[in-house]
N, C-alpha and C positions, 0 to 999 in steps of 0.2 A: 504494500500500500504506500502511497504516495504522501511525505510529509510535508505538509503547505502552512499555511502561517496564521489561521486562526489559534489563538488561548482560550481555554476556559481555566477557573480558577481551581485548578486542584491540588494541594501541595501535599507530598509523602503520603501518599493514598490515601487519603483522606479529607471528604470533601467539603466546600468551606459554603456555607448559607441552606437554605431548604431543598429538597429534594424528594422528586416525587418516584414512586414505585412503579417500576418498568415491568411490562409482563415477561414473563423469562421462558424458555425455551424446556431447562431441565425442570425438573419435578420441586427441587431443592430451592426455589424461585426464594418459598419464604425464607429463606437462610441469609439470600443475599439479598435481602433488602428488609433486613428486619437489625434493630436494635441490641439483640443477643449477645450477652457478655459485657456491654458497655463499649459496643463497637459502634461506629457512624453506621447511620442508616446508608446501605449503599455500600461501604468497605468490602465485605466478604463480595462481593461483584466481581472484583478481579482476584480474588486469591482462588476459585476455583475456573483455572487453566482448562479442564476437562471437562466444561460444560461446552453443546453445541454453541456455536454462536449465529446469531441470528440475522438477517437484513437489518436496516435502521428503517424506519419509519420515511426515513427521505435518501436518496442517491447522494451519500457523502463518500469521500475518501479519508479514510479516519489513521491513526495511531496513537498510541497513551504512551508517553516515557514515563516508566516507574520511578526514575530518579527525580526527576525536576518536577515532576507531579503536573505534565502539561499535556493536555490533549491537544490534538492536532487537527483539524478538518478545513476544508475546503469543498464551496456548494457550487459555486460558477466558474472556478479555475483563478477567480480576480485574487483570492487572497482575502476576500472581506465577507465577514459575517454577517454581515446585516442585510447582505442580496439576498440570502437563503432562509429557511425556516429556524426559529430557535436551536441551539446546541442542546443538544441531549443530557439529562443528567448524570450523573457523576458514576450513580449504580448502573447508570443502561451501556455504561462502556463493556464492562465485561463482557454484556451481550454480542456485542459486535465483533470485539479485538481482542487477544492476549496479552496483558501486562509482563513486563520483562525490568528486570534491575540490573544495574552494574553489579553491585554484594550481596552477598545473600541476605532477603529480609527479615527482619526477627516483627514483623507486624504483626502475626499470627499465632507468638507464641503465646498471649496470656489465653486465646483464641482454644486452643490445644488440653490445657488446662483445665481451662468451664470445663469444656465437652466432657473429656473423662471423666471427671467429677459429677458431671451430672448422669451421667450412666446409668443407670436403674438395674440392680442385680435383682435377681429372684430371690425368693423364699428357700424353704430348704424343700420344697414339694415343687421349685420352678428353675429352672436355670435357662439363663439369656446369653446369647452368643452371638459375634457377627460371621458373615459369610467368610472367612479369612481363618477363624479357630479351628484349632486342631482338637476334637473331641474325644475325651476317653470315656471310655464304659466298661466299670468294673461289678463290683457282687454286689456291691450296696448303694454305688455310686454312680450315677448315669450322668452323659453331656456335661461334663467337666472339664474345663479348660484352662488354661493362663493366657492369655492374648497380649501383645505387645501394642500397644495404641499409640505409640509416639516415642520414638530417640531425638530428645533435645539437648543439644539442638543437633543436627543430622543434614546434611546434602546428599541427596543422589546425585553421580554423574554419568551423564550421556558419556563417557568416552570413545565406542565408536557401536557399530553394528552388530558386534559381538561381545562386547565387555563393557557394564553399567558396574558402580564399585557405591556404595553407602559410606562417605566419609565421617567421621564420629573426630571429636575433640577424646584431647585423653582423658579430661575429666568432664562427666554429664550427667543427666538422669535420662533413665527407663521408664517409663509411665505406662501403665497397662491396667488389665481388668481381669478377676478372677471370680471362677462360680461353677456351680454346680446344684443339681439336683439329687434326693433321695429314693432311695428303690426300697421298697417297702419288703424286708427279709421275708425269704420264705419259709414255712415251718417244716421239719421233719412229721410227718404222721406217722402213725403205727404201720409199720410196713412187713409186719409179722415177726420182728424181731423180738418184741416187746419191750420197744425203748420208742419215747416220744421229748423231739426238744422244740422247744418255741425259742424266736428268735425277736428281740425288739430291739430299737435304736436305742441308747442309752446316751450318748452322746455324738458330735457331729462337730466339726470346725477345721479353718484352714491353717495349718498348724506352721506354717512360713511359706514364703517367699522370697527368692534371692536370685542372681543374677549370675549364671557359669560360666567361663571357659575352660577353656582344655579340655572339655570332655566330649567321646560322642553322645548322643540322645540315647542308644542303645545303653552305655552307662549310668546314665541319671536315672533312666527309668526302673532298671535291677536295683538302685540302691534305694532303701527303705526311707532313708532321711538323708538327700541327697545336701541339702542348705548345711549340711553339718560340717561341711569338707571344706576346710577354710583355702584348701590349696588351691580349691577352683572357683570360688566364692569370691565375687567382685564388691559384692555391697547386699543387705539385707533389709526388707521391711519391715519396721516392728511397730506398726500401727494399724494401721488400715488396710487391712491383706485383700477385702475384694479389691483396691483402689490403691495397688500397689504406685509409687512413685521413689524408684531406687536409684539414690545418689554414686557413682562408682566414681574411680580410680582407674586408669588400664593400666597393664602389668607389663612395664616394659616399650621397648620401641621394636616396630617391625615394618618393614614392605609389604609384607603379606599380607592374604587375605585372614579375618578368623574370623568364629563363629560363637554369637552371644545366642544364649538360651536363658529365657526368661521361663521359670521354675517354678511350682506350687507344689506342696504338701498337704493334702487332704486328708482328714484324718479322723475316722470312726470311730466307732466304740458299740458293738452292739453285747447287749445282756443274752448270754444262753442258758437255757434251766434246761436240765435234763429229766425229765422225766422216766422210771422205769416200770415196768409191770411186773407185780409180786404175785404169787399165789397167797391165798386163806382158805379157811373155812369156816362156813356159818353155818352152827350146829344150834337145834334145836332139841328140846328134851321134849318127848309126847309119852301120853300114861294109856297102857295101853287097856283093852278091856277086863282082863285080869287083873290090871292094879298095879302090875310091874309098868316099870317106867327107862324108856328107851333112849338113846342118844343117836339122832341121828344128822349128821354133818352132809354139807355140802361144797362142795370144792368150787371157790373161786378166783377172780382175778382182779387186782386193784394198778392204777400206776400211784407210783410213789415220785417225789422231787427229791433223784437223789443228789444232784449239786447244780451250782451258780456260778456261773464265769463270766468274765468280760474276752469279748475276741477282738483286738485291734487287729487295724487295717489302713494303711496309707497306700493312698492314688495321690498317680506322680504324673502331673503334667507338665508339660511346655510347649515352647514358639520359639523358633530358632530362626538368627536370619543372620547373613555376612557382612563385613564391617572390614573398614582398616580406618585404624587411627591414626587423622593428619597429625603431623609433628611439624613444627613453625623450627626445630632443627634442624631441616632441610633446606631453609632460606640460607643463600649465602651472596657474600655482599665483598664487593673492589668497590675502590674509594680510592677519589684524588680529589686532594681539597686543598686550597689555597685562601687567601683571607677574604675574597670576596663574592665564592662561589666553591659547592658542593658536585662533583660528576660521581655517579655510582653507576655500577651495573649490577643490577640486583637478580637475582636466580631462583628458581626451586626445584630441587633436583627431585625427579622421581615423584611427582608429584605434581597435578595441576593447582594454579592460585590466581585470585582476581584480580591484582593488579595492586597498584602500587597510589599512596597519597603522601604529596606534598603541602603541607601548610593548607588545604583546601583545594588541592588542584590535581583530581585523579588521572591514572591512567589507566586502560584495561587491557586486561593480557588477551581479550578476546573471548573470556567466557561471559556468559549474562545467567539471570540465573531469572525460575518463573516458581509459584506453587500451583499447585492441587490437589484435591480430595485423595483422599486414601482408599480406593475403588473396595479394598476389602473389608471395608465399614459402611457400604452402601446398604444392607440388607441385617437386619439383626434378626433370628430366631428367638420366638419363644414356644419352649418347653415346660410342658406342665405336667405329671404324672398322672392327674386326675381328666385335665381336658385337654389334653393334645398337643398341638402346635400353632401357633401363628406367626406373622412374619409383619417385620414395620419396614418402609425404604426410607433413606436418610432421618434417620433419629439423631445418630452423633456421626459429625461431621471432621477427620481431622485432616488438618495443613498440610501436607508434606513439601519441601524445599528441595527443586531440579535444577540442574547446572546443564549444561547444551555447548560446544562450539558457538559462535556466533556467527556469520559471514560479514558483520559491521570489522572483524579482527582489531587488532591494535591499536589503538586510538586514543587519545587524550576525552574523556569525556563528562569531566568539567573544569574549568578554569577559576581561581581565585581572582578578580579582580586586580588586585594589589603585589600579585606574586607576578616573579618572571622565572617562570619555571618551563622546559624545554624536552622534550621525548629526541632524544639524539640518536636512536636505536636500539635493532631487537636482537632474538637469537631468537631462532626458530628450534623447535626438541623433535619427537617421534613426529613420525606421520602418520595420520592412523586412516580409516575410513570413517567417514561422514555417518552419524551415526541416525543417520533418517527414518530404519525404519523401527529403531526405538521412542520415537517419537510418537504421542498417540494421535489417534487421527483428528482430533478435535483440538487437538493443540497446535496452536498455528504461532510458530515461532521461526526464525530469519536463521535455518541450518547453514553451518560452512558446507561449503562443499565446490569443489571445481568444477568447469562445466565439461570436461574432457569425455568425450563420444566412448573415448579408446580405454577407458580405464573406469574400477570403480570411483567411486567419487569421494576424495578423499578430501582431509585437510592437516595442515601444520601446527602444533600444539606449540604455542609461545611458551619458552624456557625464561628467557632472559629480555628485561630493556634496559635501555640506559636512560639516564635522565640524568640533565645540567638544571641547575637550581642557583640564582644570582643570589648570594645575603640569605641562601640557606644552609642549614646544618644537619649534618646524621640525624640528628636527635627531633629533627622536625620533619624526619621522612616514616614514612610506615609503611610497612608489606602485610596486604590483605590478604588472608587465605581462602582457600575454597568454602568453608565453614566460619558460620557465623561468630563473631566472637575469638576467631584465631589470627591475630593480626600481629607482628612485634616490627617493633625502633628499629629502624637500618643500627643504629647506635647501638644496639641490642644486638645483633644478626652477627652470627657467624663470620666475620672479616677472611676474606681466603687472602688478599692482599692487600697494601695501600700503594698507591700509585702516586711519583714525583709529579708533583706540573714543571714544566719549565716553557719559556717563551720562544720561540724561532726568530730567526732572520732570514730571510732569501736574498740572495743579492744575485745580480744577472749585468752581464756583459756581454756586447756583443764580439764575436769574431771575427765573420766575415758576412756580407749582404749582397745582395744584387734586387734583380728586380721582382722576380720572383722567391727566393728564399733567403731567408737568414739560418747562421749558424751562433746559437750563443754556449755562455761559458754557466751554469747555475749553479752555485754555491748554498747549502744548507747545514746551519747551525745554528747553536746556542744564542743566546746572549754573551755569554761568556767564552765563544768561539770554537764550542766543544763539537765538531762535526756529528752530524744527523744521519746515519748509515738506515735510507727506505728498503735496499736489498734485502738486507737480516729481518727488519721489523713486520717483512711480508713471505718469510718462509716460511713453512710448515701450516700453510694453508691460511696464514695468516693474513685479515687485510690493515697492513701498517699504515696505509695513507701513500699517497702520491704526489707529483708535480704536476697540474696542468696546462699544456699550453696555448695560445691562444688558437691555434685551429681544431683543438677536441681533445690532440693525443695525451698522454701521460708517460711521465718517464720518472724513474727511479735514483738515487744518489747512493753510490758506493761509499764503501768503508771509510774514506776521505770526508764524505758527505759534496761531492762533488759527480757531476754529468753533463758531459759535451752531447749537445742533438744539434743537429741540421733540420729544417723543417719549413715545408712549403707556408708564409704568414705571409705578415704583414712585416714592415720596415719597424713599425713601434709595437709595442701591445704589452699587457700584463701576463705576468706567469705567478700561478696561486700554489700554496702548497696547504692542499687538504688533509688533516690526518687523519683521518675516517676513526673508527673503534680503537681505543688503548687495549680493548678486554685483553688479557693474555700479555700484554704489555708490559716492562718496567717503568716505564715514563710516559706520560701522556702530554702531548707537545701541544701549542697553541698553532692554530691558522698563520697565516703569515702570507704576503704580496708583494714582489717586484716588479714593475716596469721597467720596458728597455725601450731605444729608438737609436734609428742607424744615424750617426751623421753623416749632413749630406755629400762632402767631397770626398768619403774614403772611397768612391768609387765612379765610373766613368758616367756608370748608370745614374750615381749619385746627383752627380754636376749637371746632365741633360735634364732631371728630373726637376731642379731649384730652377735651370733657368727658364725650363717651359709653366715653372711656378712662379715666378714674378713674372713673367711675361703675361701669363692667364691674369697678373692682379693688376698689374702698369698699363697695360697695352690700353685698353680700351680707354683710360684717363690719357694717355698721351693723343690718340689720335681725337676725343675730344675736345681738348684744346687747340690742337691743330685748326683743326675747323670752325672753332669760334675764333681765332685767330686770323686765318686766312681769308675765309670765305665772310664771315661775319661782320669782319672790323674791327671785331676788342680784340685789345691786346693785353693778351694773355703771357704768353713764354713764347719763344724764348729772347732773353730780354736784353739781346747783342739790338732787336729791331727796336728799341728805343734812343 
């Protein structure tokens, strides 16, 4: 879509005066344009990425920037608002467009929060679950699960076609949901053994929740009381167990991928009385006609309670999902600094990140980043033992934060005012493939991707920029990471070098000249005369900077800091010495400019050329004169005729 130059007033998504309720497309309409949580009416509009998006009401060309909080439209092509019908409100933007940010937004997270909280568990006869849980059913225990509702804070990233990676912070919380329903024990009856037990709940509750690694599912599930293992045990909830929210720690630094499982302990207690069947007899005494008196018994059978037990019972559930935890140790930083300006090349090895701020003046590595709904909390079950099932669509709602290539790539994308801050270059990392068709189809976002027929469509993952900063310092630069919240001080950041400034001089002489080409002499060094060898500083793939001449070409200074070229120009002209990237550098040199010009009698060409150049400037004023002289009457020159 086309961005033209209408405003409406929207800052950091969230919209500023009244606004009216747009009809929405998805079902979750009331979500986004309802007050919920203590959100603008309208907000939740653009946080769900994955709803359809719909026409506008009128043929606009629209886009929303999530940073500057500025919509964009244009109704006749002129650029003005006032041709066209009203701008649409704030909440009917999501309808139309996808919102996209340079960092990743934390708008959402008190958003996150509600929701789970407000969750509604069942009873001990109901248990409630979204489409997404993984349900156990044991002896006593039916539709029991732990569900994972949100890692905050958490980025997914698109990386390419075949590989999506959930970035995590090394310290955050787990927030989820836990439940379950009762199965009403069955009774032994008399099955001719003559032994009878009845079986009731005596007790019922979720006896922890905790957060694993290192283990597989197949081992949490064999152990009885899995949260006990403090070796794999990240963090614990000891309050609110349907409504866990678990604070961790990660264990270490890694590249790799791992696997967090969010774990419940459910925990019975049913009473067993056992019942047994005794023999007796019930004897009566009768008198009989005689007067004697007889005993006669009857054999029967009674059950007896011959003992009481409690039978514990733990159901073990979990939610398991892969993770690598960004580390800001990764960030690595060259630095050359002198008193009046900062140049850095800032890095993240092994690891994508969002870009880099200056004093107020960002720049992007090229990733953007969008939310939406959490598809596996679209549909929630309820289960009843006594009445069935039913089913709610969007009940709870949560955020999730997506990161994408962008095809806007590299770019400075906002400026401070007041700062003179400069993007001087990148370093380009992997190449991967364009990761399009992880993309859902309802989300309509600006993918990198090449237009190349011949190839898949691929794009360049920015490693590295540089930036020149005038009267700024380390300590006023920051490295944003892919994850919200992960940012650290160039001042801060791993120094792999510091890099000399020093100043250049170019000086230039001519050799030899003609009409067509000159031959000069280029001299490159110091201030302090230390010759500037470009040869070495562009080996090993390196680009050290070069001389340019003034017809295009470029040429290099040896060990000396000295090179003779010949070259088809001009008689004068400037030669510039560029020094492109220090990266990899031990000195990082200033720009620097000489001019040369042939004088005119060193050559034959020289002298022909000056006199048909006064002549081009004389002539026409002498024969002037002449003529007002001559022909005229005044006298003018020459002044023998007076």
């Amino acid at each position: 879509m086309d961005i033209r130059t209408v405003t409406v007033v929207v800052i950091a998504g969230v919209a500023i005066g009244s606004l009216v309720p747009v009809a929405q497309a998805d079902s979750f309409d009331g979500l986004q344009n309802s007050t919920e949580h203590g959100y603008e009416n309208g907000t939740m509009g653009v946080a769900f990425s994955l709803d359809q998006d719909v026409p506008a009401n009128h043929s606009s060309s629209r886009q929303y920037d999530g940073d500057t909080g500025v919509y964009f439209a244009d109704y006749d092509g002129s650029g003005n608002s006032e041709s066209g019908p009203p701008l649409p409100p704030f909440n009917s933007i999501g309808n139309h467009t996808d919102v996209t940010y340079n960092t990743p937004p934390d708008t959402y997270h008190n958003w996150n929060r509600y929701e789970v909280s407000n969750f509604s568990v069942g009873d001990s006869d109901t248990s409630r679950y979204p489409s997404s849980a993984e349900t156990v059913d044991d002896e006593w225990v039916q539709d029991a699960h732990s569900t994972k509702f949100w890692h905050a804070p958490s980025t997914t990233v698109r990386l390419s076609n075949e590989k999506t990676v959930q970035y995590i912070p090394e310290s955050g919380t787990v927030y989820g949901v836990v439940d379950y329903r009762l199965k009403s024990p069955v009774d032994d009856r008399d099955g001719g053994d003559g032994v009878k037990v009845y079986r009731t709940i005596d007790s019922h509750k979720i006896e922890s929740v905790c957060l694993i690694e290192g283990r597989t599912e197949q081992q949490i599930k064999s152990d009885p009381d899995p949260c006990s293992e403090d070796q794999y045990v990240l963090g614990k909830e000891t309050s609110n167990m349907s409504h866990p929210s678990i604070e961790y720690t990660a264990r270490g630094a890694s590249t790799e991928e791992r696997t967090y499982h969010l774990v419940a302990d459910i925990h019975t207690e049913i009473e067993v009385v056992r019942w047994v069947e005794v023999e007796y007899e019930v004897c009566n005494r009768k008198i009989k006609p005689d007067g004697s008196i007889v005993t006669i018994c009857t054999p029967k059978t009674k059950f007896e309670k011959e003992d009481t037990s409690i039978v514990e019972k733990d159901t073990i559930t979990t939610d398991s999902w892969d993770i690598k935890v960004y580390d800001t140790s990764n960030f690595q930083v060259s630095r050359s600094t002198d008193e009046n300006k900062t140049e850095i090349w800032a890095e993240s090895k092994g690891q994508p990140w969002a870009g880099l701020n200056v004093s107020g003046t960002q720049f992007s590595t090229g990733w953007r980043f969008y939310t939406r709904r959490d598809t596996g909390w679209d549909t929630v079950t309820t289960t009843s033992t006594d009445d069935g099932s039913s089913s709610t669509r969007f009940e709870t709602v949560p955020v999730k934060t997506y990161a994408y290539p962008s095809s806007r790539g590299t770019s400075r994308v906002s400026q401070s005012p007041t700062q003179k801050v400069f993007l001087e270059g990148t370093l380009d990392g992997k190449s991967r493939s364009s990761p399009t068709s992880t993309i859902d189809d309802n989300v309509s976002v600006d993918v990198a991707k090449n237009n190349s027929q011949a190839f898949q469509p691929h794009y360049n993952q920015t490693r590295g920029l540089q930036v020149k900063a005038l009267g700024r310092g380390a300590n006023q630069m920051e490295m944003a990471g892919i994850v919200h919240g992960e940012q650290k001080l160039v001042s801060e950041t791993a120094l792999t070098r510091t890099v000399e400034q020093k100043e250049s001089e170019l000086s230039v002489s001519v050799i030899e000249a003609n009409g067509t080409h000159v031959a000069l002499n280029i001299t490159l060094q110091t201030l302090e005369g230390e010759p500037i060898n470009l040869v070495s500083r562009n080996s090993r793939g390196r680009d050290g900077g070069a001389i340019h001449l003034p017809n295009g070409d470029s040429v290099l200074t040896g060990e000396n800091g000295r090179v003779t070229v010949t070259f088809e120009g001009p008689a004068s002209g400037t030669v510039r010495f560029k020094p492109a990237s220090w990266r990899g550098q031990s000195v990082a040199y200033e720009s620097s400019i000489a001019r040369y010009s042939v004088a005119p009698f060193t050559s034959v060409e020289g002298v022909i050329t000056l006199f048909l150049s006064l002549f081009a400037v004389t002539g026409p004023v002498l024969v002037t004169m002449y003529l007002l002289d001559d022909v005229a009457g005044i006298d003018t020159w020459p002044p023998h005729k007076r």
